[in-house]
N, C-alpha and C positions, 0 to 999 in steps of 0.2 A: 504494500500500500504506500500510495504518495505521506510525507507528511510533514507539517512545518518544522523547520530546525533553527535554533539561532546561528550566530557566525562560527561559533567554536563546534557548529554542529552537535548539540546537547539537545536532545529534542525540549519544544517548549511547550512547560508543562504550567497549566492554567491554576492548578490549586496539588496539596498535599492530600492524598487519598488517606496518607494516616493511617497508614498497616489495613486497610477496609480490602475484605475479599471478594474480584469481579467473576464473574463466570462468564468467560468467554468461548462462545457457541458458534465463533466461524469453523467452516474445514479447519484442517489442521496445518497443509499447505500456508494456507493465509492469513492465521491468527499472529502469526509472529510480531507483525509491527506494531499490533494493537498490542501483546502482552509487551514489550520493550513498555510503552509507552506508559501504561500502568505502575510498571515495576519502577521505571524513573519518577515514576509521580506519588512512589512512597506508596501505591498499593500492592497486594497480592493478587496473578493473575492464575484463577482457574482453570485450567482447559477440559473442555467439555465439548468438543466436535459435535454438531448434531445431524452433520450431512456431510456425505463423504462422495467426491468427483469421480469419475470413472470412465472410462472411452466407451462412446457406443460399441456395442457389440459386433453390427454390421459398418465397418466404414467405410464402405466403398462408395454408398450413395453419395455421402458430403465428398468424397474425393473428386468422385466427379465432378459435382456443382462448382467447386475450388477451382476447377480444370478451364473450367465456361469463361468469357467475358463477361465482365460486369462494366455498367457504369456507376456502378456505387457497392460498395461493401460496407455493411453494420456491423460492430464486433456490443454484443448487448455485456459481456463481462470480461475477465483476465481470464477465466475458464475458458471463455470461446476462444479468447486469442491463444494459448497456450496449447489448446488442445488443436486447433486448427492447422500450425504451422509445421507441422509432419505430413498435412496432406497436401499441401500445395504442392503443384511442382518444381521441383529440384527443392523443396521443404524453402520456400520464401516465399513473401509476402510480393503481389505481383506490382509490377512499376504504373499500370495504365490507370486504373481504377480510381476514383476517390476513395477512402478511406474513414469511418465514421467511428467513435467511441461514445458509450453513454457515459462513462465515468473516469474519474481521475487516473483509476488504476488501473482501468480499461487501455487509457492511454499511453500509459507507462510501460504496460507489455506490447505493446504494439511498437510504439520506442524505441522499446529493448531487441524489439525484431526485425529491425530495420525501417520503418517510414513512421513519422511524426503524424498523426490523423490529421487529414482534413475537415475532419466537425467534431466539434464535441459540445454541449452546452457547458454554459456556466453560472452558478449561483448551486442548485439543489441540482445532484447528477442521476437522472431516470429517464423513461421515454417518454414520458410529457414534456421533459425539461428539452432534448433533445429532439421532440417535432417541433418545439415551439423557434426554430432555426430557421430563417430566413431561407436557406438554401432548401431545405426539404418543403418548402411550399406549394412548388408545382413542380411535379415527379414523371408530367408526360412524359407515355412510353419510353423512360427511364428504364436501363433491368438494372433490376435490386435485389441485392442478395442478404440474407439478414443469418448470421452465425451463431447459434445458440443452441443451450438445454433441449433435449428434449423433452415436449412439454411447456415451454416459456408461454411468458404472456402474449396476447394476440393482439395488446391495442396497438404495439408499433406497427405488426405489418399489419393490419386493418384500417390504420388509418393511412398506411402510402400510398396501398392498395385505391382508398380512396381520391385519392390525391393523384392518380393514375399512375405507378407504377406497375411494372413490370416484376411480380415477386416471385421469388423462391427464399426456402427455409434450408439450409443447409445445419443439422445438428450431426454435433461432434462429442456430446460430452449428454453423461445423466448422472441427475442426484439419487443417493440412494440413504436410505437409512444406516447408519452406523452400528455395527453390534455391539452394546458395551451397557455395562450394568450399573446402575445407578443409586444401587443401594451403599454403596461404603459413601461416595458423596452426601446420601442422608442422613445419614449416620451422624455426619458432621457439620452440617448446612447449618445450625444455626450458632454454632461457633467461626463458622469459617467464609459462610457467604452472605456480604451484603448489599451486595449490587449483582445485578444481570444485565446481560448486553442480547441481542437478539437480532440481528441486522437485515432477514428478509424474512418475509411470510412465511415459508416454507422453515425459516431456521424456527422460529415462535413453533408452530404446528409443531416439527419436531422434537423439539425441545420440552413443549405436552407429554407426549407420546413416550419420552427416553423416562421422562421424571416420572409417569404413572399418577395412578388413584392415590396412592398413598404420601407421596410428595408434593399434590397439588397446590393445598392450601401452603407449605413452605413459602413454594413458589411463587404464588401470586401474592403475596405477603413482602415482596422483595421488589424494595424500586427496580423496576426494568428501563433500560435506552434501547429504543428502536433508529429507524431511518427514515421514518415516512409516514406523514400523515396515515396511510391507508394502515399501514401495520399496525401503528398509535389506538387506533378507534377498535383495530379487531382485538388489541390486549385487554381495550379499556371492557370491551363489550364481555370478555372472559373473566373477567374481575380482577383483573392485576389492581392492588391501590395507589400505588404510582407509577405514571408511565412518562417519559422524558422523550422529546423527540428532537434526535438531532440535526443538525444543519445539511445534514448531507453524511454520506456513509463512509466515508475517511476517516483515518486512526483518529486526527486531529480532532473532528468533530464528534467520534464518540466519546472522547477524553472529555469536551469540553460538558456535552451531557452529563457525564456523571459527577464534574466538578457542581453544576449549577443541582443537582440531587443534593449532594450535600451540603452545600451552599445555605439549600433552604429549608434543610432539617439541622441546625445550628446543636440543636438537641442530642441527638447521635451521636455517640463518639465510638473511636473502633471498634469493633470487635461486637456491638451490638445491631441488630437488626436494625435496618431504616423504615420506616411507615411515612405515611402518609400522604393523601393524595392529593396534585401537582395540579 
C-alpha cells in the first residue's frame, strides 16, 4: 500500500494507539503496510486474514482477453494487477492501451510493472470515484477491458456499458475463505482487541463468518474502520456500536480512522474495550 512518510521517511503517525490491539483483516499479502503502520503508532497489530487471493483455476480465458487490443484497460485492484501480469504477452503490461487504476495501490503495482496509469481518480479511490473522470464520459464504441475478481461489482462495467463501451471482463484472480480457527483469538479478545479494521464488504461478511455465533457480540462491541460509506451503513445495520469511516482505503487513512476512534473515546485507555457509538 501507498503511504504518507515524513523526510527521514518515518511513516507519519496521526496519534499514539497506546499499546491498543487492531485486528487487521486484509489478505495476508497486503496487511503489511497497515501493520508497520500501527506498530509505529505504539499499537499492537492482529492478523487475522479473512480472504485469501488465488489464480483462477481456468486461465486461459483472461489470457486470451490480455492477448486482444484494447482501447482502455481497468485494473479494479493490486490483485488484478498482480495476478494479470503473467498472462500478458511476453508477461508485460502492453504499450498501446490507456491504462486505468481505481486506487492508490492499484496504481503503484501497475508502476511497479512498468506504465504509470492513465486515470485514476482522486479524493475517495472506488468506481464511483473513478467514473466520475472526465475521460470515461463518453466511451463510444471504445473496447474496454475491465481486470478483476471473479464475481466483482457490476456498477463499473454497467455503467460504460452505458456510456457505450465496448466491454469485456477478463478475471484473473478469486477470493476464497480462509481456513483458520478463531477460537484461541477469543479466548483472548477482550484483553487483547480493541479496535477492528475491515476494509471491503466481503472482508466485514467474512470476518462474520470466521468469528461465528459465539464471538459475535465480542465483535460488534469493538469500534470497527471500514472504507466506505456502503460498508459503514451494512456494519451499522448489523449492530457494530461504532463504526468509523475512513477517507479512502490507504494505510494512511485507516491509521487516521482509528486515531479519531480514540480521539473520541478520551475514556479508554489501553488494554480496555472501546464502546460507543460515533
Amino acid at each position: 500500500m501507498i503511504h504518507d512518510q515524513l523526510p527521514n521517511n518515518k511513516p507519519l503517525n496521526p496519534c499514539d494507539l497506546a499499546g491498543r490491539g487492531v485486528l487487521i483483516t486484509r489478505p495476508a499479502a497486503q496487511a503489511e503496510g497497515l501493520c508497520r503502520l500501527v506498530a509505529a503508532a505504539g499499537g499492537r497489530a492482529i492478523r487475522f486474514p479473512t480472504v485469501a487471493i488465488e489464480p483462477v483455476a481456468n486461465r486461459e480465458p483472461a489470457r486470451e482477453l490480455l492477448a486482444r487490443e484494447w482501447d482502455l484497460i481497468l485494473f479494479v485492484s493490486r490483485n488484478a494487477v498482480e495476478q494479470a501480469l503473467s498472462l500478458f504477452p511476453n508477461r508485460r503490461l502492453p504499450a498501446e492501451p490507456q491504462l486505468g487504476a481505481v486506487g492508490a495501490a492499484t496504481a503503484q503495482a501497475l508502476t511497479l510493472a512498468g506504465r504509470v496509469p492513465d486515470l485514476m481518480p482522486t479524493g475517495r479511490f472506488d468506481s464511483e470515484s473513478l467514473l466520475a473522470l472526465p475521460a470515461l464520459a463518453d466511451l463510444e464504441g471504445r473496447r474496454v477491458l475491465i481486470v478483476r475478481g471473479v464475481g466483482g461489482r457490476g456498477l463499473l462495467g454497467d455503467t460504460l456499458i452505458e456510456r457505450g463501451a465496448r466491454l469485456a471482463y477478463a478475471e484473473v484472480y478469486r477470493r476464497t475463505l480462509p481456513v483458520t480457527d478463531a477460537a484461541s483469538l477469543l479466548t483472548r479478545w477482550r484483553r487483547d482487541v480493541q479496535l477492528a479494521t475491515a476494509t471491503s464488504g466481503e472482508i466485514l461478511e467474512n470476518l462474520l463468518t470466521l468469528i461465528g455465533g459465539k464471538g459475535r457480540d465480542l465483535l460488534l462491541a469493538t469500534p470497527l474502520v471500514v472504507v466506505s460509506e456502503r460498508t459503514g451503513k451494512t456494519a451499522t445495520a448489523l449492530g457494530f456500536t461504532r463504526v468509523e469511516v475512513a477517507d479512502g482505503a490507504s494505510d494512511t487513512a485507516v491509521l487516521a480512522a482509528l486515531c479519531r476512534i480514540i480521539e473520541t473515546t478520551p475514556q479508554a485507555g489501553s488494554g480496555k474495550s472501546l464502546t460507543g457509538r460515533g
